[in-house]
C-alpha positions in Angstrom: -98.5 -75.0 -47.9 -96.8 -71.9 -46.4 -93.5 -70.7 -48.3 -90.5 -70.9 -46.6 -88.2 -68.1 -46.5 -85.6 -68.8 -44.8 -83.1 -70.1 -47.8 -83.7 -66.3 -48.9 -82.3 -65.3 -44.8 -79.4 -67.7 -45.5 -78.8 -65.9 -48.7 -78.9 -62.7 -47.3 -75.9 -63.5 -44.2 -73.9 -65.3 -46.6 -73.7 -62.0 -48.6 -73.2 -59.6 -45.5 -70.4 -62.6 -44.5 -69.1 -62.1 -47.7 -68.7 -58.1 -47.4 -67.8 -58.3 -43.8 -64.8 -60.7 -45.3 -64.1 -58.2 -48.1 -63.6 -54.9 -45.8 -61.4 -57.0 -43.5 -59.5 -58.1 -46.9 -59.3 -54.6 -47.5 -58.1 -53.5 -44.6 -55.8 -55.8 -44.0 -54.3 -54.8 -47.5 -54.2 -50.7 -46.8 -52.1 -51.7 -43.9 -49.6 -53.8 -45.5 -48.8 -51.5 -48.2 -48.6 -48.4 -45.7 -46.0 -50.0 -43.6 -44.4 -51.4 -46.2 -44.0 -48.0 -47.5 -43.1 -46.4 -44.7 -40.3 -49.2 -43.8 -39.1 -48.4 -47.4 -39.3 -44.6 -47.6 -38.0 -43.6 -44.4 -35.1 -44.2 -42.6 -35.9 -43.5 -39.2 -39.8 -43.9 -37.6 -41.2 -42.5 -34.9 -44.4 -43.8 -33.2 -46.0 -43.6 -29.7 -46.7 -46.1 -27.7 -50.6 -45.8 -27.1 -52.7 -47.1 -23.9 -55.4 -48.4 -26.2 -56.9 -50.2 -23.3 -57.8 -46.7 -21.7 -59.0 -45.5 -25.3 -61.5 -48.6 -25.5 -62.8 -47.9 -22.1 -64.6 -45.0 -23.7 -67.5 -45.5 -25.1 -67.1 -42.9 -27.4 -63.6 -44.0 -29.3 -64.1 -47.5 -28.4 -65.6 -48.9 -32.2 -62.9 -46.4 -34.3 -60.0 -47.9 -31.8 -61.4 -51.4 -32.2 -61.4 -50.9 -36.1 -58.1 -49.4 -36.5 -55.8 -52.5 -35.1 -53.4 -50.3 -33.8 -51.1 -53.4 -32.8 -51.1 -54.4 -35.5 -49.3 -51.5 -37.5 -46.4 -51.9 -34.7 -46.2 -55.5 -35.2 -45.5 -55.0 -39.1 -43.8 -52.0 -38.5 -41.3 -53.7 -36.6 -40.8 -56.3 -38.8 -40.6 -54.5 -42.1 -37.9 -51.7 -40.2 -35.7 -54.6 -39.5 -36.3 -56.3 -42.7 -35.6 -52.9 -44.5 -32.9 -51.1 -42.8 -35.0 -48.6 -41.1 -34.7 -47.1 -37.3 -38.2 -47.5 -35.6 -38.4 -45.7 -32.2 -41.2 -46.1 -29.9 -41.8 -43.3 -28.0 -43.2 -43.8 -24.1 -47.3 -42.5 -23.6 -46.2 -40.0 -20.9 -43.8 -38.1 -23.0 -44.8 -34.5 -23.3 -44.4 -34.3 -27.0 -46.7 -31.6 -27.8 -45.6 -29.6 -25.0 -41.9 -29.5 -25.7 -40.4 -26.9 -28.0 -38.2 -28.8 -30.8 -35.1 -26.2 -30.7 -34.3 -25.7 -27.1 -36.1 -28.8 -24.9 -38.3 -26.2 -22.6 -41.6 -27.7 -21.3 -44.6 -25.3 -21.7 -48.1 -26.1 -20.3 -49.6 -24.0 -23.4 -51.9 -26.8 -25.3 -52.3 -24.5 -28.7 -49.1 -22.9 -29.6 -45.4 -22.8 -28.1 -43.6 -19.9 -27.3 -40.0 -20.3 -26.5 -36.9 -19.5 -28.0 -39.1 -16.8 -29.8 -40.8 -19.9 -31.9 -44.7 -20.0 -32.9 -44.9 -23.4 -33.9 -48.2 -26.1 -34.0 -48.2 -28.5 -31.0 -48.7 -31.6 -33.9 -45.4 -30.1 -35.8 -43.8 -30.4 -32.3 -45.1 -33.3 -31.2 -43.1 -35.2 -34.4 -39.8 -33.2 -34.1 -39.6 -33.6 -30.2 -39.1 -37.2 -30.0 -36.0 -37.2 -32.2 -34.2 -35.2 -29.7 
């Protein structure tokens, strides 16, 4: 008689089940403590509101988007700011952030670095003063 192996295939999916179920565990963990800390920590928040639906249509981000759970981090993040005292502001997708200079409000269409009011700043510096304006 011909062994059989599938009890060693069942085996093997209940242990890739099993670390599938971990990482989600995991993750799921890494995301509660991070808002929680930021809730905590900070008095006011600023995020962007991200069209995650255009993200996923490209093949190349689509698996990191998918994996990060970005609506998730709002969702908590609202909750725990309201639960905590903090001021969470959601900042619209279209808003140039990264193009506006923090100290006087001009718009530049320079990507790299900003030049007004005789400031070199980074556009990601910029891009988290700017909202708060």
């Amino acid at each position: 008689m011909k062994p059989s192996f599938r009890s060693n295939w069942k085996k093997a999916q209940l242990r890739i089940a099993q670390l599938h179920n971990r990482i989600a565990d995991i993750r799921t963990d890494t995301l509660h403590k991070l808002t929680t800390y930021l809730a905590k920590n900070h008095s006011q928040i600023v995020i962007e509101d991200l069209n995650v639906s255009g993200m996923m249509a490209n093949h190349k981000l689509a698996k990191a988007v998918a994996d990060m759970g970005f609506y998730e981090f709002r969702r908590q993040l609202e909750y725990k700011c309201q639960l905590y005292g903090s001021k969470l502001t959601i900042v619209d997708r279209w808003f140039p952030s990264s193009k506006t200079c923090s100290r006087c409000g001009t718009e530049s269409r320079v990507s790299v670095v900003i030049r007004a009011c005789n400031q070199i700043a980074n556009t990601a510096i910029l891009a988290a003063i700017a909202p708060q304006r």
